[in-house]
N, C-alpha and C positions, 0 to 999 in steps of 0.2 A: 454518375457518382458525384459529381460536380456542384450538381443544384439541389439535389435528392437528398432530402433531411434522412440521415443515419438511423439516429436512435425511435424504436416503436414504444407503442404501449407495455408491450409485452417483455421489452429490454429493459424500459422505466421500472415497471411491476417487480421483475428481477434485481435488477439495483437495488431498488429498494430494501426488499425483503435480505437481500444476502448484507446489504448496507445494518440494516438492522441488529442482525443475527452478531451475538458477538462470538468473536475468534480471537481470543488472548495468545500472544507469543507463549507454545508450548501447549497448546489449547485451540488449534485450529480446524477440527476434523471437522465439527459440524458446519461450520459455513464452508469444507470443502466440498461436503454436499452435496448440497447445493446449488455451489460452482457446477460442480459434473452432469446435475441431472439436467440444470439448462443447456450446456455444452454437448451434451450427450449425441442429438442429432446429428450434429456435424461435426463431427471426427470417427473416425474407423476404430480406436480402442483408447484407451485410459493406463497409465502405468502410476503408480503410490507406492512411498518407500515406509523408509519404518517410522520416520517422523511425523509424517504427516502431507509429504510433499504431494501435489495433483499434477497430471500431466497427460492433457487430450493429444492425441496422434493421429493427424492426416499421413498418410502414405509410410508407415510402418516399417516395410521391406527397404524403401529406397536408407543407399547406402549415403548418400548426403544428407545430412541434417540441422537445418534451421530452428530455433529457439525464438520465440517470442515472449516474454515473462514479466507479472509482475511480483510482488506478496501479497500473502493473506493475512499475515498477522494484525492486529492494533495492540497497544502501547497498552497498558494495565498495571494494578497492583498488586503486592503478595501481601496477605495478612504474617506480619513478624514480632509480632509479642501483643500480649492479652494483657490490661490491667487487670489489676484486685478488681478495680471498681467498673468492669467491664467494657472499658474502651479498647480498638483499636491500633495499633501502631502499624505503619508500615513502609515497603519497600517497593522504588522501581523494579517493574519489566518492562523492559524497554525502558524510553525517554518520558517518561511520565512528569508534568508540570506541576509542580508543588505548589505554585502561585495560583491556577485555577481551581485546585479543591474545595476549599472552604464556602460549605453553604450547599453542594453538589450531592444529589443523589448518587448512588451507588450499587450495583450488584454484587453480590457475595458468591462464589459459586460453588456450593458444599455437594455433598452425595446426595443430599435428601432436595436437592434444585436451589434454589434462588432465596438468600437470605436479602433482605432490604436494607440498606444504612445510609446514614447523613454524613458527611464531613461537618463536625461541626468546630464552630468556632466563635470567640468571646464576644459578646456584645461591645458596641461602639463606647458604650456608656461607661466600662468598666475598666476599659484601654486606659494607659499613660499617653494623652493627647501631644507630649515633648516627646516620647518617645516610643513612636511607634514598633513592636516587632511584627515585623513581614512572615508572611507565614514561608516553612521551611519545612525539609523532609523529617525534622527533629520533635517540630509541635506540632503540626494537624495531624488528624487522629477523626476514627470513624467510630459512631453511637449508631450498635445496632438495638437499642432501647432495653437492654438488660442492665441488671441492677450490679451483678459482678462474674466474676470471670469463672465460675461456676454455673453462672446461667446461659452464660457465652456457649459455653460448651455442649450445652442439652440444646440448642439451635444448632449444633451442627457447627457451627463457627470453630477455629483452629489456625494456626499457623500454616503459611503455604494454602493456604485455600487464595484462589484469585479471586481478583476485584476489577469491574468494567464500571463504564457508566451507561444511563441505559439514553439515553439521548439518540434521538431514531431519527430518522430522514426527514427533512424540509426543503419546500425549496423558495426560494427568495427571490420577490421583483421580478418570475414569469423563468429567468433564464440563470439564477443561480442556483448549487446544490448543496446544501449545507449538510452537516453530518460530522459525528463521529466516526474514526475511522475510515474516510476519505485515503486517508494516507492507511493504506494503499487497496483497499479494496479497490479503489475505480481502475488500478491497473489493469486487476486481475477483471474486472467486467469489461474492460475494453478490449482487452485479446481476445476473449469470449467473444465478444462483437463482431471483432475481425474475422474469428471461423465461421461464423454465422453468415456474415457477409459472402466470403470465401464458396460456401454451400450455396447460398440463395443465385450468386450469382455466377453459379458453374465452374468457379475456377478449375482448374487439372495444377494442379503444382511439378514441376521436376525436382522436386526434392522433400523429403522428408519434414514435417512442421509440426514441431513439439512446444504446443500452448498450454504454459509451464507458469504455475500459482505454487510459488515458491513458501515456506515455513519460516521461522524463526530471522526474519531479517532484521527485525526492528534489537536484536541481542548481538547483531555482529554478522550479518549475512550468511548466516549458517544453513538454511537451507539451500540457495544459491546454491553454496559449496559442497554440500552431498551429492546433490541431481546434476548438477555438472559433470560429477564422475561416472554416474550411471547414463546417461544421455552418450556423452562424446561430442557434444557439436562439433560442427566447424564454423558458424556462426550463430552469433548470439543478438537478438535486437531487445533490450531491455524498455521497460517503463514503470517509471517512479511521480514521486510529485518533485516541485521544488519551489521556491516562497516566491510569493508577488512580493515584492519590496517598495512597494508604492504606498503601503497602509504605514502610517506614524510610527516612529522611536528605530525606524531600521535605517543604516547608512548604506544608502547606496553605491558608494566608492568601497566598503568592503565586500558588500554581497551583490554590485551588482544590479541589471535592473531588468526586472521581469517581474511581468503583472498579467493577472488574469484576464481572458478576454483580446489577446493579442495574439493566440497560437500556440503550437504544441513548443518547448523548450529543447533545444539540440546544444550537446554538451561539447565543448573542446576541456581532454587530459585526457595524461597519459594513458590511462587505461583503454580510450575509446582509441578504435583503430581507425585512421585518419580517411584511408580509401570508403571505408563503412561510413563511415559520417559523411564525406562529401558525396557518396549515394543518395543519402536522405536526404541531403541538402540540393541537391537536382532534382532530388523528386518531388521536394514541397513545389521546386522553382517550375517544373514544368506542369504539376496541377494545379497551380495557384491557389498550394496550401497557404496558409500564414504564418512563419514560423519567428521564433526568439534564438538567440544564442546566448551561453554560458561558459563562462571560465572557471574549470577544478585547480585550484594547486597544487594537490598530488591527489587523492582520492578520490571517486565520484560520493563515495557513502553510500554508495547503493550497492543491487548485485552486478553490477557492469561489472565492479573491480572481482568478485568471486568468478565468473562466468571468463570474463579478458585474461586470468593469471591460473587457470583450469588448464590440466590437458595437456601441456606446452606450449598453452598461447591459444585461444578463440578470438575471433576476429569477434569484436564487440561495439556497440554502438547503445547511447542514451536517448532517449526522447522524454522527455519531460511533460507533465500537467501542473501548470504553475496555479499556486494553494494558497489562501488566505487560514491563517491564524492554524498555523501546523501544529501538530502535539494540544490540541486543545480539543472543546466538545465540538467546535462551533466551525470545524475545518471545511470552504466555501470552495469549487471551482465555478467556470463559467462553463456552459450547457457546450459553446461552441467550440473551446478547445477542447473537449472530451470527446465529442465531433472530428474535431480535426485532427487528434492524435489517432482516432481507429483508421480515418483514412489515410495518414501517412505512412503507419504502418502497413496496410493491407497494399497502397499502390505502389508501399517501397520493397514489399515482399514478390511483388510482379516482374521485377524489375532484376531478380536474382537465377543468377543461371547455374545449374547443377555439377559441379566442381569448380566454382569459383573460388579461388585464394585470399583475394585480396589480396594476393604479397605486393611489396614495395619494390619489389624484384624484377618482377613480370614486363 
């Protein structure tokens, strides 16, 4: 496992393609898809709720139950009012960056498929050069090339119809991977990874392992917190992104420092359960993974805090893939933490014995 490059063609090919595919918060079935049908081989069954949540199943029967997870959602927008003169206005889903649109292709996603629109936005020429306005969720505005809001409407366009951008997989300098929706699709293909691994290389598990591509996180961790009550774990080992702070205009005295290409990111807060975390952290240390650490002040922001506060308490634990330019089109990791995160998880799940606690008691 040590020297043995992870990721295949066939893992890249999938990346890709589910990287591609968009999954808007409350809009995620089709790229769970496609999650399932790569995953498919290696796991025993599949469980889906009514939102949308996916969830591969090694060892079913057994009465312990392990959680590996990350989301599927990405960030988008809702169309929220139609000009006379057939422009756009609109609304976050999720964290959506007001400051990248302008000038940005766009998909519209109506019954009849895929309307095309621009963000557009005022020539340099025409601007008050004393006094610039910065674009905000109140002026950009998307031109699907209709004349007014009557032709808007015979395209299929309307309010609440979402909006993605179509910006598709690259990768950069041999070992970077760029992308929209990075956050968090590569969670959800890194567990996938893990089972694969898991299969290929015979593991037998003593417990139950629910690889869990959770729904609606990017609105408040809400899927998290559905499948949590349908699961029951008793352990949870989550995976999220979280910022390199190395790239300009970020302080690192507030957030901290983690940067891509250094290792998978392991979280200290409350929510992460302390014995859980110094698991993983024994376990990068004894396979000479390469890992970061992080300080939450009270929330992780992820599903750790849904999954840790479920149930009466799941023993919970983060692992991080630290992210260049989050909530944008342009979202980077490095080849070899996404590497590194499958194997820390897959040799920290080795590492797990069937009715283990974690209490602090023990």
């Amino acid at each position: 496992m040590a020297t043995k490059k992870i990721l295949t063609k066939k893992s890249l090919d999938f990346f890709e393609k589910y990287l591609n595919n968009a999954a808007p918060t409350g809009y995620e079935w089709e790229g769970q898809k496609i999650w399932m049908d790569y995953l498919k081989p290696y796991v025993d069954t599949f469980i889906t709720d009514t939102y949308g949540t996916a969830v591969g199943v090694i060892n079913p029967d057994a009465k312990f139950k392990v959680v590996i997870e990350g989301h599927s959602d990405e960030i988008s927008w809702y169309v929220n009012y139609v000009s006379d003169n057939g422009l756009l206005y609109v609304i976050r889903n999720g964290g959506s960056d007001h400051q990248v649109a302008p000038s940005k292709w766009v998909n519209i996603h109506t019954k009849n498929g895929i309307v095309k629109g621009i963000f557009g936005w005022p020539a340099i020429h025409t601007r008050d050069k004393g006094k610039e306005t910065p674009p905000k969720l109140d002026n950009i505005f998307i031109d699907i090339g209709a004349k007014d809001k009557e032709e808007v409407e015979k395209m299929g366009v309307h309010v609440g119809c979402v909006i993605t951008y179509p910006d598709e997989f690259q990768v950069l300098n041999d070992d970077k991977f760029v992308c929209r929706a990075i956050d968090n699709r590569a969670g959800g293909f890194m567990i996938a990874e893990v089972a694969r691994l898991l299969h290929e290389n015979k593991k037998e598990l003593p417990f139950g392992l629910y690889i869990t591509n959770s729904v609606q996180e990017e609105i408040g961790l809400r899927g998290a917190e559905m499948i949590t009550q349908t699961i029951k774990p008793n352990v949870a080992i989550i995976t999220d992104v979280c910022h390199d702070t190395t790239t300009p205009m970020i302080d690192q005295k507030t957030q901290g420092h983690t940067e891509i290409g250094s290792g998978p990111v392991i979280s200290y807060a409350p929510a992460v359960q302390n014995k859980l975390r110094e698991r993983i952290l024994d376990t990068a240390e004894a396979k000479k993974i390469p890992f970061q650490r992080m300080a939450a002040s009270r929330a992780t922001g992820t599903d750790t805090d849904a999954f840790a506060y479920s149930n009466g308490g799941v023993a919970s634990a983060l692992i991080s893939l630290p992210l260049r330019y989050m909530h944008t089109t342009v979202e980077t990791v490095h080849r070899d933490d996404v590497e590194n995160v499958i194997k820390l998880i897959y040799e920290t799940l080795l590492t797990i014995k069937e009715g283990e606690t974690f209490s602090y008691f023990d």
